[in-house]
N, C-alpha and C positions, 0 to 999 in steps of 0.2 A: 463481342464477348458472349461467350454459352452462360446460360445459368440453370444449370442441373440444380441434380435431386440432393446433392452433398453438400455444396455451397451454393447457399442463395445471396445474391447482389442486387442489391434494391436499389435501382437508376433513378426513380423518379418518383413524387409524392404521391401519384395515381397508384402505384406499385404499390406504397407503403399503407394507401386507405382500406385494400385488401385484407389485410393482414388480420382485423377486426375491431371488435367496439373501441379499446382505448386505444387502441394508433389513429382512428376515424378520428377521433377528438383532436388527437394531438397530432392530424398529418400536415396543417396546416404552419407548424411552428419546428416539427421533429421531422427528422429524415434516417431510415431503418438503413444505414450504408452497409451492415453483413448482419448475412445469421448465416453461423458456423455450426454443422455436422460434426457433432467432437467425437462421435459413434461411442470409442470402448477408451478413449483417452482425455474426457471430462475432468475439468480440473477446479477445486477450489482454490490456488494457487498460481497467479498468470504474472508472468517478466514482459516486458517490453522493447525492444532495440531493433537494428538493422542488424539481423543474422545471413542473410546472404548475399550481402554487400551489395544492395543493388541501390542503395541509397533510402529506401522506404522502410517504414518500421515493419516487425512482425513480432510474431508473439510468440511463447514457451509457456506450454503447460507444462503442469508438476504434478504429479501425483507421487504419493508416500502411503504409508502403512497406518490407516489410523490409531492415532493414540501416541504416535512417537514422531520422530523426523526422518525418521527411513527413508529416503528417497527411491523409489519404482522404476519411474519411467519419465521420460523428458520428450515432450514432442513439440517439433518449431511448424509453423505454420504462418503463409502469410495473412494479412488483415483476409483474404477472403475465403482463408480457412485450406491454401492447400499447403498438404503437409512438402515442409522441406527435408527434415529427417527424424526419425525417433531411438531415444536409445532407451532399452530397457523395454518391460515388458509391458504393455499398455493393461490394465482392466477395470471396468466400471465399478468394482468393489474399491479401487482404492482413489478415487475421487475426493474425497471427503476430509477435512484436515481436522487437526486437534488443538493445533497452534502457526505459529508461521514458521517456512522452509529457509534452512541454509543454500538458496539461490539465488545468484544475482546474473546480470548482461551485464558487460563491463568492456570498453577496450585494455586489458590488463596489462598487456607488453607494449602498449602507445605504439604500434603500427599501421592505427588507422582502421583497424577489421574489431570488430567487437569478440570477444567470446564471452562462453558462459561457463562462470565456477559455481561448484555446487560441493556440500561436505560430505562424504564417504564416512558411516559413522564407523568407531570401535566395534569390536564385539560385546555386546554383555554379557559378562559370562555371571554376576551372583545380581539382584535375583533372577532368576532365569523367565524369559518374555512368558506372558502366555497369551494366546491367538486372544484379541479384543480387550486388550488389558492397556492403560493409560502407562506408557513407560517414559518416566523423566528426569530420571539416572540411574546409575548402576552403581553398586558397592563397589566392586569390580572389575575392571575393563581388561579387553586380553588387545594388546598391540596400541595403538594410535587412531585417532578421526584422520580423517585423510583431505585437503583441498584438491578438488579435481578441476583440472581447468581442460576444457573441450574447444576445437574451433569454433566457432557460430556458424560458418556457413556448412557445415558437414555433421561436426555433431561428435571430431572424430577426439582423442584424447590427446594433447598436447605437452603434458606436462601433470604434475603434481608435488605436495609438499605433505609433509608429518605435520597436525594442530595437536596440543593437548584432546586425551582421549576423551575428557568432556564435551569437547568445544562441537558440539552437533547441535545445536541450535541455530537462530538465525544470525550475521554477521552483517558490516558494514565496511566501506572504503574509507578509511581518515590518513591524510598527513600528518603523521606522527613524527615524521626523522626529518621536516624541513626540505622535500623535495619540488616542492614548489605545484606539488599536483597530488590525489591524494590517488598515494598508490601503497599503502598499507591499508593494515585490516583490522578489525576489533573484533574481536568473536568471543562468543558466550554460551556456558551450558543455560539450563533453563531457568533459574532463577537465586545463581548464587554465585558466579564466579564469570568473570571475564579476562581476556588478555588481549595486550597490543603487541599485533608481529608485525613485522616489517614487511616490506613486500619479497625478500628474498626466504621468510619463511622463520628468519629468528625471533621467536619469544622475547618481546621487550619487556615485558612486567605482567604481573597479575594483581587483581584486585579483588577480591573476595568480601562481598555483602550483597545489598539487596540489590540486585540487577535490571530486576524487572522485566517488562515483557521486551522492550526494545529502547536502544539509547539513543539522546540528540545528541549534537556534536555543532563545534564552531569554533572557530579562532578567540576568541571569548577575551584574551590577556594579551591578545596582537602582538605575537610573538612569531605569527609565520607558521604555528603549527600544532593543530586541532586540541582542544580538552575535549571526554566524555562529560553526558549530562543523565544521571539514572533515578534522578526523580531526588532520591535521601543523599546524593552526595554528585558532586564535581571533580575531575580524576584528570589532571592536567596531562600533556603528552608523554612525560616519561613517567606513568604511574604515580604521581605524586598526589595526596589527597588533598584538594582545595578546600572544601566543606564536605561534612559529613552528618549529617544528623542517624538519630536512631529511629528507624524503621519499627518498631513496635510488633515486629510479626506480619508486617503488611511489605506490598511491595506497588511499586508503578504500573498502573497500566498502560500512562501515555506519557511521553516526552517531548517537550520542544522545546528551540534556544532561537528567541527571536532578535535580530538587531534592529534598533532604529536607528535613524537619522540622525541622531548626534553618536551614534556611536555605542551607544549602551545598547544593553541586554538587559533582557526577560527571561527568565528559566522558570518552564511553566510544566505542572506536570499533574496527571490524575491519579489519584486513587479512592478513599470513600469522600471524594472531594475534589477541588481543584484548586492547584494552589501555584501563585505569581510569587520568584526570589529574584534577587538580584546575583549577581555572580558572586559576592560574598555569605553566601546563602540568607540573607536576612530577607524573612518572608514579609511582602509587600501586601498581601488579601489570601485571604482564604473561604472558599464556599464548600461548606459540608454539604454534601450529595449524595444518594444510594454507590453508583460506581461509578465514575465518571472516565469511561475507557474509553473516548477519543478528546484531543485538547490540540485545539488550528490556533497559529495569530497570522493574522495574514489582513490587507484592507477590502474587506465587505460593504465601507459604505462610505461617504466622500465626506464624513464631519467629524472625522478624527485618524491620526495617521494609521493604525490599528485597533483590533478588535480579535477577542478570543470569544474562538467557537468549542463548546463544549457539547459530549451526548453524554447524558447519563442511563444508563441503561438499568439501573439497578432499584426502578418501583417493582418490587413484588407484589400483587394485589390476590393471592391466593386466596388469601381470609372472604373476598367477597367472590371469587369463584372466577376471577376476571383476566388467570393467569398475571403476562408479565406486560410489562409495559416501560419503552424509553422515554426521555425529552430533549430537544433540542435547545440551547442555551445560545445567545449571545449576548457577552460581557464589555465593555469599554476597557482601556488598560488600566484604570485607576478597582477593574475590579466589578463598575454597577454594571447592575440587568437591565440591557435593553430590549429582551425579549426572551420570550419559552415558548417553544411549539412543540405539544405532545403526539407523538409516533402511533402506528395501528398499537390495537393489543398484538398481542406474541411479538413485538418486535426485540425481544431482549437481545439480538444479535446486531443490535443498530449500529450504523458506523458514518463517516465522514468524511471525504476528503475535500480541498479545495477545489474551484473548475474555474480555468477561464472560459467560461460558456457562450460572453457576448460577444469577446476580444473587442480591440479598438481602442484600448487603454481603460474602459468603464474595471470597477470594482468589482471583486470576483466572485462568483457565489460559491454554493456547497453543496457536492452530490451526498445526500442520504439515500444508504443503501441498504439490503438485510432490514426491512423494517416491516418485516413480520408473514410469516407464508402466504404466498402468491399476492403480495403487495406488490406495488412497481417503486421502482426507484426513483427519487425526486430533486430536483433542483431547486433550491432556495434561493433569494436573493436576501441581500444586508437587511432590510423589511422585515425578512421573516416570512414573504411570500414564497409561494410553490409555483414556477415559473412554466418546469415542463413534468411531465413523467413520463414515463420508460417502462414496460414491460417487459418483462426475460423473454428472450425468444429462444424455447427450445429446439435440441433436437426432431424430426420431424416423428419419429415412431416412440415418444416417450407417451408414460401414461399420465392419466390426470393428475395421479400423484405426486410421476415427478415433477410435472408444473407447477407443482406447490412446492419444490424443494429450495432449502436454501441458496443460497447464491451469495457473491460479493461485487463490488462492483471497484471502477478506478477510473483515469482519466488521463489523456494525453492526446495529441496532436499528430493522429493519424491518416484522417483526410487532405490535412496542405491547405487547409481554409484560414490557420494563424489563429484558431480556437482549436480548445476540446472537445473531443468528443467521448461520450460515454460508454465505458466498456463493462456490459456485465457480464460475467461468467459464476458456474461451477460444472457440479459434476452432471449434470443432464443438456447443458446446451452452451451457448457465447453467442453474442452480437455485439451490436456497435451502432450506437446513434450521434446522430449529428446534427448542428445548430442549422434550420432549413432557411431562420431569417437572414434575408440578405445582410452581407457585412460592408457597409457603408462605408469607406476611407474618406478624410479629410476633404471639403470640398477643395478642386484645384482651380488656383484662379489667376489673373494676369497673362492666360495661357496668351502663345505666340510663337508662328512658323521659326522664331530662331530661340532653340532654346540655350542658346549661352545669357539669354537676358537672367 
């Protein structure tokens, strides 16, 4: 394999101690598997799937217009950064997001090939955009938002459908109509109205309140076919309002619909708080927090069957000169603090997702990402320990500046190792790290030359 100047592939841990002071630290436990040349197509924005069927995952940047959901340009790349196609016009100015993107990877026709739909906004025609201006409705729309569905392996356009002209915000797949796979769609403007279409593109209902930044979903009433979940209310498959409470002027920043083991649910969601309901929405705990914009249940530690992870990102400590500042929370399900670990300063962009970082069935931890310019990103375990970190690895010709640029980070099982590995991206560079400690299977034993024993 070449490893040019555009994509570097990092084979080995000697490779990776190169690289400098914090991968030295951490060569012994982390493995640097790409650092991607995104040159002029930088994205805060990354999809994940096999787009040219070759059976390995690859990845979709997104770039848009900041300030709105415009979509720019699309460009697939595999893990080691070489481009498969780009549609749209690539540039480093539009890198940078202002919310999340109407795009997803999806195999949408079940033929086995993934594609990718993306939403084609309306025109706004009142008020009329202006160049750097935060745009998150319109008075007035002239035509339709558009669903665009593309091949994955080409990039080429396959198809499309008419959405309500709001609906350019970001979207999700649910089973709405009982199809036994969830091949409809819930789409939303940005924080006041949503709808369930079908997968052939008919408007099933709308529901108008607080929507929030993105919805959870689940079979919730075991009924074969998905309810929403948007923090102040539960919106059964065909629009029907389960619970609703009154939003106060506030809306969600995080949702999740957790099920346990006997079958119930948790409907947990953030806002100047974090708050545990049950599906008839009667609230089980509540903890007041500055903003509490990421909310995981998932099992982090082996002495209870779940645990919510919350970040609150919303200490402002301006009064002492000290900027902003997140924390990292984990709660039991009954609600207690098991722990708080605070974030650099400036991390108010901090965020969370789950990792299987050790695999082997151990408990999962949590990549903390965006936790504050030219921080690295971190792995925690159920503890509350910092297990690895991660530095962005940029583009080769950026400036120091942009090494200090924001970033995001996510996770998925890219290498074939049966763990995660961590993917950071924005608009100056992308890599990929990987768990370097061996993965240990079950010891095998009674072995013997016939294995029908």
């Amino acid at each position: 394999m070449n490893i040019g100047l555009t994509t570097g592939i990092v084979l080995s841990l000697a490779a990776a101690t190169a690289l400098g002071g914090a991968e030295r630290s951490a060569a012994v436990t982390t493995h640097l598997v790409s650092r991607i040349d995104v040159r002029d197509f930088g994205a805060e924005t990354l999809r994940i799937g096999d787009l040219n069927g070759d059976g390995a995952p690859d990845l979709l940047f997104v770039q848009s217009v900041y300030g709105t959901r415009e979509i720019t340009c699309l460009t697939a790349t595999t893990i080691a950064g070489e481009v498969l196609w780009q549609s749209g016009t690539p540039s480093a100015d539009n890198g940078r997001i202002y919310s999340d993107l109407p795009v997803q990877v999806y195999d949408w026709d079940s033929d086995g090939r993934n594609e990718v739909l993306h939403v084609r906004q309306a025109r706004y025609v009142e008020p009329k955009s202006r160049p750097g201006a935060v745009r998150e409705r319109a008075d007035r729309y002239e035509g339709n938002a558009t669903m665009v569905i593309l091949e994955g392996k080409t990039g080429k356009e396959k198809g499309s459908f008419a959405l309500p002209a709001p609906a350019d915000d970001c979207f999700l797949f649910l089973d709405l109509t009982g199809r036994g796979r969830r091949e409809d769609l819930l789409v939303k403007d940005r924080y006041w109205n949503m709808w369930g279409v079908s997968h052939e593109g008919k408007v099933l209902w709308q529901w108008t309140g607080s929507v929030g930044h993105f919805p959870a979903y689940g079979d919730v009433d075991g009924d074969g076919r998905d309810e929403v979940f948007v923090g102040f209310a539960l919106i059964d498959h065909d629009g029907k309002v389960l619970f609703a409470k009154d939003p106060r002027g506030g809306h969600q920043d995080a949702a999740y619909a957790a099920r346990l083991r006997d079958g119930s649910w948790r409907l947990l969601f953030g806002n100047h708080g974090v708050h545990c309901l049950t599906p008839d929405g009667k609230e089980l705990w509540h903890h007041p927090l500055g903003e509490a914009q990421h909310v995981l249940a998932d099992r982090f530690r082996d002495d209870s069957e779940v645990q919510v992870m919350v970040v609150d990102r919303g200490r402002v400590r301006k009064e002492r000169g000290e900027g902003t500042r997140s924390d990292l929370y984990l709660y039991d399900l009954n609600g207690r603090e098991l722990w708080r670990r605070g974030q650099p300063e400036g991390g108010w962009a901090a965020a969370i997702v789950p990792i299987d970082w050790h695999g082997g069935g151990r408990p999962r931890c949590a990549l903390a990402y965006s936790r504050g310019p030219g921080q690295p990103a971190a792995v925690y375990d159920g503890d509350g320990n910092i297990v690895d970190t991660f530095e962005m690895q940029c583009t080769p010709d950026r400036t120091p500046q942009d090494r200090q640029a924001h970033y995001y980070g996510t996770r998925a099982d890219v290498w074939g190792d049966s763990r995660d590995e961590v993917i950071l991206f924005g608009s100056r560079g992308a890599c990929i790290w990987a768990n370097a400690r061996p993965l240990a299977p079950p010891t095998l034993y009674n072995n013997t030359l016939y294995p029908g024993m």
